[in-house]
DRENDO-1510 file (C-alpha; in Angstrom, 1 decimal, always signed):
<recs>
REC; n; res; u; v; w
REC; 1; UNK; -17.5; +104.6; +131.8 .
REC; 2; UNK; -19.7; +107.5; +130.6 .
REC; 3; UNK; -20.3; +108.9; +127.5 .
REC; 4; UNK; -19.2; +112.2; +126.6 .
REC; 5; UNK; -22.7; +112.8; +125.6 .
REC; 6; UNK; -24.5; +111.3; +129.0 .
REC; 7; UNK; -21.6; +112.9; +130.8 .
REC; 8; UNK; -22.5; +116.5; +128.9 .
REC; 9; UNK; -25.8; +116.0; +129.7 .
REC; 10; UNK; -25.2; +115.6; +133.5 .
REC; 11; UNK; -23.5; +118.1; +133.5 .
REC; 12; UNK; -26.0; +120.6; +131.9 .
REC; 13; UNK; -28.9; +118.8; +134.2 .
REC; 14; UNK; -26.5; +119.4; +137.3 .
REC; 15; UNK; -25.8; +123.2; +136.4 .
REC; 16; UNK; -29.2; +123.8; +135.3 .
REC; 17; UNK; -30.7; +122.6; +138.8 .
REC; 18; UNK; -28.4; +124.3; +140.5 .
REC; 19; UNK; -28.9; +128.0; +138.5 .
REC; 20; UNK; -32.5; +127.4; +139.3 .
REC; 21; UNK; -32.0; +126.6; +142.9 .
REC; 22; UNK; -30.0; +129.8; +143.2 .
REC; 23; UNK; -32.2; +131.6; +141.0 .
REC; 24; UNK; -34.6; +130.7; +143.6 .
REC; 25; UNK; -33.2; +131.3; +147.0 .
REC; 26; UNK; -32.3; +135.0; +145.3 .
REC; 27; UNK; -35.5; +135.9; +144.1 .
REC; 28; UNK; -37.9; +134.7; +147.1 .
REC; 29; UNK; -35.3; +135.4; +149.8 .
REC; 30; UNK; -33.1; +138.2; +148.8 .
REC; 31; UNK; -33.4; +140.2; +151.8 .
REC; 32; UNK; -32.0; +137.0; +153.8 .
REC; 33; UNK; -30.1; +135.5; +151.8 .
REC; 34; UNK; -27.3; +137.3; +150.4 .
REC; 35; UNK; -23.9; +135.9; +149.4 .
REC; 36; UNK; -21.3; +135.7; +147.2 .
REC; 37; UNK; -20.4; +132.1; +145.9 .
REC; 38; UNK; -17.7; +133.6; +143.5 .
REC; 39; UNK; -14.1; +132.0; +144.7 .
REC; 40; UNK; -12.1; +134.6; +142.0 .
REC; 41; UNK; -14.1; +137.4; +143.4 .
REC; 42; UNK; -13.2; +136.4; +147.1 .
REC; 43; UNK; -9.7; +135.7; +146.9 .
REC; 44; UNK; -8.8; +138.5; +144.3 .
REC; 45; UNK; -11.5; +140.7; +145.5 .
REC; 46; UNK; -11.6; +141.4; +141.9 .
REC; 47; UNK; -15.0; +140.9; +139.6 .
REC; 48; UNK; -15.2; +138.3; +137.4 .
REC; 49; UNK; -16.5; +138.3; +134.5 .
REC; 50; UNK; -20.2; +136.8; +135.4 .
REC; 51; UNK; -20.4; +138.7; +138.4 .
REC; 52; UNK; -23.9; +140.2; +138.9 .
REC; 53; UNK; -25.3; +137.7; +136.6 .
REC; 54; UNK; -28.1; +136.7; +139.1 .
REC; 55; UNK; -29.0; +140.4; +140.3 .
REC; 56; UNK; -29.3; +140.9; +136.6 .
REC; 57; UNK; -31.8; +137.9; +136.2 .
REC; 58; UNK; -33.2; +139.3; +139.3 .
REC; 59; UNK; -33.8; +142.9; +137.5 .
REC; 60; UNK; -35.1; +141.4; +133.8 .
REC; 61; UNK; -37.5; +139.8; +136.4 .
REC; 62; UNK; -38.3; +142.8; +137.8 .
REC; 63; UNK; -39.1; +144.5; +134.6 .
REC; 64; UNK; -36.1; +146.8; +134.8 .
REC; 65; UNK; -34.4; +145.5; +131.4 .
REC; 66; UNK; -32.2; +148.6; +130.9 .
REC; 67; UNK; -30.8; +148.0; +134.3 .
REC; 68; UNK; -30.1; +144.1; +134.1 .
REC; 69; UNK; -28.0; +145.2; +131.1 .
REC; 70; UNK; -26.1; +147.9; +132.9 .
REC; 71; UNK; -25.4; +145.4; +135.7 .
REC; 72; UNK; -24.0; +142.1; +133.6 .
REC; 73; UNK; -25.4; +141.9; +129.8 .
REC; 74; UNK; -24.3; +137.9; +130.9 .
REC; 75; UNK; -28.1; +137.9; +132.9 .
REC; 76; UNK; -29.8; +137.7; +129.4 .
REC; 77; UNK; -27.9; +134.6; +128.2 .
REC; 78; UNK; -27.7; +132.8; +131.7 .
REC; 79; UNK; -31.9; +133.4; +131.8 .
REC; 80; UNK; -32.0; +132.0; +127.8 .
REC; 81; UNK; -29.7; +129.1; +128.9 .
REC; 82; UNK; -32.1; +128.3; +132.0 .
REC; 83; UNK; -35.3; +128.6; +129.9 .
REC; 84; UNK; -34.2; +126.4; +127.0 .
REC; 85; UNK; -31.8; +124.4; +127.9 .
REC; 86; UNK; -34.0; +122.3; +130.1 .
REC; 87; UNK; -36.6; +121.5; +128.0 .
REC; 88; UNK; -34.0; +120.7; +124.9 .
REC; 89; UNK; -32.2; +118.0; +127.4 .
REC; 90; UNK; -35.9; +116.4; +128.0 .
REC; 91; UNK; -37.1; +116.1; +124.4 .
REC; 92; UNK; -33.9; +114.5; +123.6 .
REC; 93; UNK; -33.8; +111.9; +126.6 .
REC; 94; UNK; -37.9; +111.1; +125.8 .
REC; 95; UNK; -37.1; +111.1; +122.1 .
REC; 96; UNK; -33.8; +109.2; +122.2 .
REC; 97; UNK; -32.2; +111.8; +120.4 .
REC; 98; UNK; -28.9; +113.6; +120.4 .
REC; 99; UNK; -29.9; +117.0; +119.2 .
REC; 100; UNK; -28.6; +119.0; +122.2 .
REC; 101; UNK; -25.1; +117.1; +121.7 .
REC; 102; UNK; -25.2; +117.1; +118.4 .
REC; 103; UNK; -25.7; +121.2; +118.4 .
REC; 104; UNK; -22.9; +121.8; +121.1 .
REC; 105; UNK; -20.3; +119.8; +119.0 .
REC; 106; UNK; -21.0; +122.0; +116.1 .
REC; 107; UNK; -20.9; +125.3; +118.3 .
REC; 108; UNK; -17.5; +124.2; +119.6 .
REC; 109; UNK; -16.2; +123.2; +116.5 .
REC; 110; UNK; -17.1; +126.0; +114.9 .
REC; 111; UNK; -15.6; +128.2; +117.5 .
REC; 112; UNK; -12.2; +126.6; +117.4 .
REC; 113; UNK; -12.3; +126.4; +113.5 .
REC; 114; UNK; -12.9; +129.8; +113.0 .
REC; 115; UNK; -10.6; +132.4; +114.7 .
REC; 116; UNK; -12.5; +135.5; +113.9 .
REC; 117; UNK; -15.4; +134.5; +115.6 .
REC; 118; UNK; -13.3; +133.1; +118.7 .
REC; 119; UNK; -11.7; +136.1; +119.0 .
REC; 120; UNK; -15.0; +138.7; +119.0 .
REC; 121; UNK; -16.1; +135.9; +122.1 .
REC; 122; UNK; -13.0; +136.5; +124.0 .
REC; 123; UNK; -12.7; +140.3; +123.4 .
REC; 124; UNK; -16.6; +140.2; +124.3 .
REC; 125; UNK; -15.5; +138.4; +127.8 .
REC; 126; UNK; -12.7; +140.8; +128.3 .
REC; 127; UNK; -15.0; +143.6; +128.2 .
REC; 128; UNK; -17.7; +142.6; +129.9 .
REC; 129; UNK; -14.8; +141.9; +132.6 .
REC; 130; UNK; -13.3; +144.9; +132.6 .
REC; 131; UNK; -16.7; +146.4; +132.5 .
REC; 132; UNK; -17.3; +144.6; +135.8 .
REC; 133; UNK; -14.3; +145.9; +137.3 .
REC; 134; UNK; -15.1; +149.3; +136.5 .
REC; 135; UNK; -18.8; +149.4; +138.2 .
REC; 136; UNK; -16.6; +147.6; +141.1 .
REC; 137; UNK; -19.3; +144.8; +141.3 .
</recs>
């Protein structure tokens, strides 16, 4: 059975390959490849709350910062969580070290122990969502 900590960090790997796979196919082959992978968004027909993430990756890329904030403020965390994240998972596995883990616990904990902070993250979520429904994404 797997660790919590080897399975986080499949999971992370997994998710990370796969942003930058999609990342990918949207930036080098937008014009032809255009779809919506969002299973909330295609059986409410209602945003979610990420929606527009990767056309605002795709605008920070494209210099138009402004704009990738307008479309889904989520596109600048997603981006930081794809340029980081990576790298943090190697050092630990070539270093033998738990640091990435170790960091997440102490985010998660610190979210559930404190309930001010838990609840500016969920009202953030809310509005970004409601946001998204308003720009009908």
């Amino acid at each position: 059975m797997l660790s919590t900590k080897k399975r986080l960090y499949i999971v992370m790997s997994s998710l990370c390959v796969l942003g930058y796979i999609w990342m990918t196919l949207n930036l080098f082959f937008s014009d032809s490849y255009q779809t919506s992978v969002c299973l909330f968004h295609r059986i409410s027909g209602l945003p979610c709350p990420s929606c527009g993430t990767t056309r605002a990756i795709n605008a920070i890329f494209n210099g138009q910062f402004i704009n990738a904030f307008l479309i889904n403020p989520l596109g600048y965390f997603a981006l930081l969580i794809l340029l980081i994240v990576p790298f943090w998972l190697i050092y630990d596995i070539f270093r033998k070290q738990d640091s990435f883990y170790q960091t997440f616990i102490k985010v998660e904990n610190k979210i559930k122990q404190t309930k001010p902070l838990a609840l500016v993250l969920i009202s953030l979520a809310i509005i970004n969502w409601i946001w998204n429904i308003y720009k009908e994404l």
